[in-house]
C-alpha positions as CSV (number, residue, x, y, z in Angstrom):
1,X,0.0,0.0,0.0
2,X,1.6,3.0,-1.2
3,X,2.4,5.8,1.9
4,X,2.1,3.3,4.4
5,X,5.7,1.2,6.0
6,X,5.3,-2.1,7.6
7,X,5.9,-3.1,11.5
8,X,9.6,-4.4,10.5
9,X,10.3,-0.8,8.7
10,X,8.8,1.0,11.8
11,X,10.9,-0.8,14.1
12,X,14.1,-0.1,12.3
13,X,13.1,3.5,11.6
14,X,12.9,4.1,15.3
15,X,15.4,1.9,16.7
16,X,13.0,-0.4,18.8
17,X,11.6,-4.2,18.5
18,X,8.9,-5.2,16.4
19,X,6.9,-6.4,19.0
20,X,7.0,-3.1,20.5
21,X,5.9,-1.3,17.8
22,X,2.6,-4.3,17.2
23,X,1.9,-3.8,21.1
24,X,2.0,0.4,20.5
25,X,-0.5,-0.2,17.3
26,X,-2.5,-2.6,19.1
27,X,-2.6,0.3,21.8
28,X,-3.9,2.7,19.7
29,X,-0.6,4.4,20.2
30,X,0.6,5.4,16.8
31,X,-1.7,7.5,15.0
32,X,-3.5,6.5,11.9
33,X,-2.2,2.4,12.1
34,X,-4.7,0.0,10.7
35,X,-4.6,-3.7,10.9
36,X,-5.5,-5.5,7.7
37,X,-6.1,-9.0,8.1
38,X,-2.9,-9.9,10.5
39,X,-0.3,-6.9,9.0
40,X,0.1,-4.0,10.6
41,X,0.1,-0.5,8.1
42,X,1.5,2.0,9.6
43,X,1.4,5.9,8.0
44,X,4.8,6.7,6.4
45,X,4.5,10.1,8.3
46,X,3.8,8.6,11.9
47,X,6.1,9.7,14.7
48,X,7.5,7.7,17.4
49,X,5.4,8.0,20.6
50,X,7.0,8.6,23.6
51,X,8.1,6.5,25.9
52,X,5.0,6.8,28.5
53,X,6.7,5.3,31.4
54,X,8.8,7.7,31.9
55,X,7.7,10.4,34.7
56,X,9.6,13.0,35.2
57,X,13.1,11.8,34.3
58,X,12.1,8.7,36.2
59,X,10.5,5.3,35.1
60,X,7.4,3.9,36.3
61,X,6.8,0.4,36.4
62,X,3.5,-0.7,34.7
């Protein structure tokens, strides 16, 4: 699908698994992912979210 990148491209993009990048679509977490059928399209123009469990400079254990 043309402008959107795939869970493995997201992951290298920002440097993190690809488990952590399913479990922040699955969240609702990065804006404009759909699922189609079992894959993952993510917006070529999404952004990383941040790290929510840090607090203050600190982590929080979920």
């Amino acid at each position: 699908m043309k402008g959107y990148i795939t869970v493995q491209d997201a992951a290298e993009k920002w440097n993190i698994t690809i488990r952590r990048v399913q479990a922040l679509c699955a969240k609702g977490r990065i804006e404009g992912a759909t699922k189609h059928a079992s894959v993952w399209a993510i917006p070529e123009s999404a952004e990383k979210p941040s790290d929510a469990r840090i607090v203050s400079g600190k982590y929080k254990k979920e």
